[in-house]
C-alpha positions, 0 to 999 in steps of 0.5 A: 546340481541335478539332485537324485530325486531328478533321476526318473526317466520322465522328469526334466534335469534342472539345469539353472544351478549347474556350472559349465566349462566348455573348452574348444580352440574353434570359437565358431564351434564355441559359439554353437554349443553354447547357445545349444547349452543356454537352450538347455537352461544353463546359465553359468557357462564359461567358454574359453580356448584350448591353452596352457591357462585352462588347468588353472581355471579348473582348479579355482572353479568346481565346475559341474560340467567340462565339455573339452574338445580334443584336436590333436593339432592344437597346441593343448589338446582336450586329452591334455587337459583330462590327463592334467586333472586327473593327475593333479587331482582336481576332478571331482567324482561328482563332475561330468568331463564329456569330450568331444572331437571331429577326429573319428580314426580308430587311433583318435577314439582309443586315445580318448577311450584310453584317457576315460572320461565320462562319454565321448561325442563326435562332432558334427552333432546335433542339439538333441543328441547334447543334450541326450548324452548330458542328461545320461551322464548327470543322470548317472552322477547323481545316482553315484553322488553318495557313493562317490562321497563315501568313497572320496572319504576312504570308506569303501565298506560304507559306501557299498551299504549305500550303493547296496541301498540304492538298488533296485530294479525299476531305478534307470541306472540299475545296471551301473549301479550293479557294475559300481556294486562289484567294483567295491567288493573286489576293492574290498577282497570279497571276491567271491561275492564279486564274482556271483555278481559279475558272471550273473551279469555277464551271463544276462546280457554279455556286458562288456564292462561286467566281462571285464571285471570278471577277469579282474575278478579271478584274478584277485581270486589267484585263478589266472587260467579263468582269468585268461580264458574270459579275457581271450573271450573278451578280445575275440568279440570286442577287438578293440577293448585295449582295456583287456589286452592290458589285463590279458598281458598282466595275467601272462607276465604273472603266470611267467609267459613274458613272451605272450604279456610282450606280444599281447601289448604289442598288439594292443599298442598297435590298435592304440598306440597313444597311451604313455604307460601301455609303452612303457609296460611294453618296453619292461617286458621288451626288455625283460625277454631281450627283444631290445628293438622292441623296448626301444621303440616302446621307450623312445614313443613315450619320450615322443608323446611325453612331450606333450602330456602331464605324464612327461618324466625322466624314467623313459629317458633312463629305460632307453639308456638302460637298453643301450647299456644291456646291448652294449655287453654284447655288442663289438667295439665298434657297436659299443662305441655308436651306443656309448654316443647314443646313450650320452645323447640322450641322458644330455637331452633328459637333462635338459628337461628336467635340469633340476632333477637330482634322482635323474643325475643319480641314475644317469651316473649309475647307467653310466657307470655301469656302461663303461664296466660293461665295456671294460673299462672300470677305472671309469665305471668307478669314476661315475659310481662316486659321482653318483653316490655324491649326488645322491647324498644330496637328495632329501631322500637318498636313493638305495644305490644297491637296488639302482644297481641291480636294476640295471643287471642283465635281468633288469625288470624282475617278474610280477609275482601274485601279490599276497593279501595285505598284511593284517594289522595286529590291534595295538591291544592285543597281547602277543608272544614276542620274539625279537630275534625272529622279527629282526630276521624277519625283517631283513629278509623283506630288505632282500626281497624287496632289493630283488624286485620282490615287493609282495614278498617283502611286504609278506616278510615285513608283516610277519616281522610285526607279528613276532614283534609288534614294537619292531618300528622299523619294519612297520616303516618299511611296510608304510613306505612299500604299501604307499609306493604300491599305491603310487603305482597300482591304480586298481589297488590304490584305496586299500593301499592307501588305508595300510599306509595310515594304519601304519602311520597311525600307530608309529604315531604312537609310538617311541621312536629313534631319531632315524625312525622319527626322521623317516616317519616325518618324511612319509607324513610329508609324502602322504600329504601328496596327491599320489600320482605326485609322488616320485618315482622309484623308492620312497627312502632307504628301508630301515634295517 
């Protein structure tokens, strides 16, 4: 591996120790970007083609360099690859992923775009311009490799010194390092100092990037108006930066204009339309707003290219089903009978994919259930809700039957709500007022809020169930479970997620637990032993009153 002190702009990266993957199902093209990459120095090259063995290769091998090709005819694409390693956790910070493609439609790249790697390269390309482009990226991983080492080990604060110590103006990622900088003051709340940063930024050199985490920026200050503005801004000079129109329909659905976060992802899914989540957002708040066309179309995308991608799961499936059932309240009979056969149809095919799925039984039993009530006909909606609790009596984790329930309501997808600030951990010295009584209360108005969809709310409540009683186990089970399902589903906030869950976890350690508490801290142990992304999906156990 190059080492930082390769990073002047004059000296030559040695390349003799660096390990390469190179992935492409075109042996002649493997042929000439290996010999382009012996040109370089490199010496330990594997060069294989684009199939299902690759993943596995990854993960026995650290590789320093993955070149992947992404041909949307081959039966494994390179963005396949990417999304399977990212989602396994088996890419490295300090690793370099180029992808590279003969496609050049505005489709093909977003997708790329869209699946971030480190830089992208099209093909035909020449052996300067390889070499270029891995030499800026080596550059810049080298420059990061303390960083990135701080932050794997969960310590943002320390990595912020290190990078905070790395800059100065004369260094050749000056300005990547500032971006870096600015990412680890919001991760860790200080975004009044993130903001100085980013505007300085953005007003020298209009750096996209920089605009973009601006935005991010008031909105972690709660100024949802600034946030809207920079990101219109953003969108009128770079058309096709789908990153904002993402960020541009969260501050919509947050400031409760779902008509607008609907139409701002339909725009976005139109200029890329090959991104699973950004669909299934689109069918949430499709849904949400009742333009039920719309959700099924975004719903039945996503099971299409779900086919085909390491993202592949049940849920789709189950929001498709769901609007068949939202649309059946209001439909004639004959209507009624048509999504009944469509609903049965699909829910058969969701269970042919994934056969072993009991959650998935659950919910298809409840969808069901809920069908036939809605149409009527209760003695058979009574029917398939016992089935449905039977099944769930056999799950490891049971699911919350109720809340299942009232997901699948008219209003099926609650409205986001600004999320609080993490609820501060009081230290286990600190001697406090108790009042039991109050902590109780507490913590059953956060089982209420979070039944409703309310997740910052009953985070809120259950953190102030801690303050009026530090012994309440219970609801720090809660909040463990709600800050590690938060983590599971918020990227951006993932890091200081994670940390309140092992705070948590870390002081229930230490403490005298109930048989049924002990029981749930051990299955939270076993699901924070998992790469996030693994982890169910919906709720991580009953919440315990």
């Amino acid at each position: 591996m190059p080492l930082v002190s390769d990073l002047k702009l004059n000296r030559q990266i040695d390349y003799s120790d660096t390990s390469v993957l190179l992935v492409d199902s075109s042996g002649n093209m493997r042929a000439t970007v290996y010999y382009m990459l012996r040109e370089f120095g490199m010496h330990n090259i594997k060069a294989v083609t684009s199939n299902e063995r690759v993943i596995p290769l990854i993960s026995r091998n650290d590789y320093d360099i993955v070149l992947l090709s992404h041909n949307v005819r081959d039966s494994v694409t390179g963005i396949q690859i990417l999304e399977e390693a990212r989602y396994r956790g088996f890419i490295r910070p300090s690793s370099a992923w180029i992808c590279m493609t003969s496609d050049s439609s505005q489709e093909a790249i977003l997708q790329v775009i869209d699946s971030n790697p480190d830089d992208l390269l099209i093909k035909p390309f020449t052996m300067e311009e390889l070499k270029q482009r891995i030499d800026q990226v080596m550059r810049r991983k080298a420059a990061l490799r303390p960083v990135d080492l701080a932050v794997e080990a969960g310590s943002i604060g320390q990595a912020l010194k290190i990078c905070e110590n790395l800059i100065y103006r004369e260094h050749p990622e000056f300005d990547h390092l500032q971006i870096v900088r600015g990412s680890l003051l919001l991760q860790l709340g200080r975004f009044e100092d993130a903001r100085r940063l980013f505007e300085s930024i953005y007003r020298e050199n209009g750096e996209k990037e920089a605009g973009l985490y601006l935005a991010k920026t008031y909105i972690g200050m709660e100024d949802l108006s600034l946030a809207q503005e920079q990101l219109l801004r953003l969108i009128e000079r770079s058309p096709l930066m789908i990153a904002a129109y993402d960020l541009l329909a969260e501050v919509y659905e947050k400031q409760g204009d779902l008509g607008e976060a609907r139409e701002m992802l339909r725009e976005a899914t139109a200029k890329a339309p090959l991104a699973i989540p950004r669909q299934m957002k689109l069918g949430r708040v499709a849904t949400k707003t009742k333009v039920m066309e719309v959700a099924k179309s975004a719903y039945r995308r996503s099971i299409s290219l779900g086919k085909r991608s390491s993202l592949h799961s049940a849920e789709p499936y189950l929001c498709l089903a769901n609007v068949f059932m939202l649309e059946a309240k209001h439909s004639d009979e004959k209507t009624q009978y048509q999504l009944s056969r469509d609903m049965d149809v699909l829910l058969q095919r969701a269970k042919q994919s994934f056969p072993n799925d009991l959650g998935l039984e659950v919910r298809s039993n409840l969808i069901r259930s809920q069908f036939a009530e809605s149409t009527g006909d209760f003695s058979e909606g009574e029917r398939l809700l016992k089935e449905a609790i039977l099944v769930n009596d056999r799950l490891e984790m049971p699911l919350d039957l109720d809340r299942e329930v009232l997901a699948l309501s008219g209003d099926a997808v609650p409205m986001l709500e600004p999320e609080k600030a993490a609820v501060p951990v009081p230290e286990a010295g600190k001697k406090k007022a108790r009042d039991a009584q109050m902590s109780l209360k507490a913590n059953r108005l956060g089982i209420k809020h979070y039944m409703s969809g309310k997740v910052g709310a009953a985070i809120k409540s259950f953190g102030a169930a801690v303050e009026f009683d530090f012994t309440n186990f219970a609801a720090m089970l809660n909040l463990a479970q709600l800050f590690l399902e938060t983590a599971r589903d918020d990227e951006e906030r993932r890091e200081g997620r994670l940390k309140m869950v092992d705070r948590y976890l870390g002081l229930l350690r230490n403490g005298q637990l109930p048989d049924d508490q002990q029981r749930k801290l051990n299955v939270l142990e076993r699901f924070r032993k998992l790469p996030v992304k693994s982890l169910p999906h919906g709720p991580l156990g009953e919440l315990i009153k």
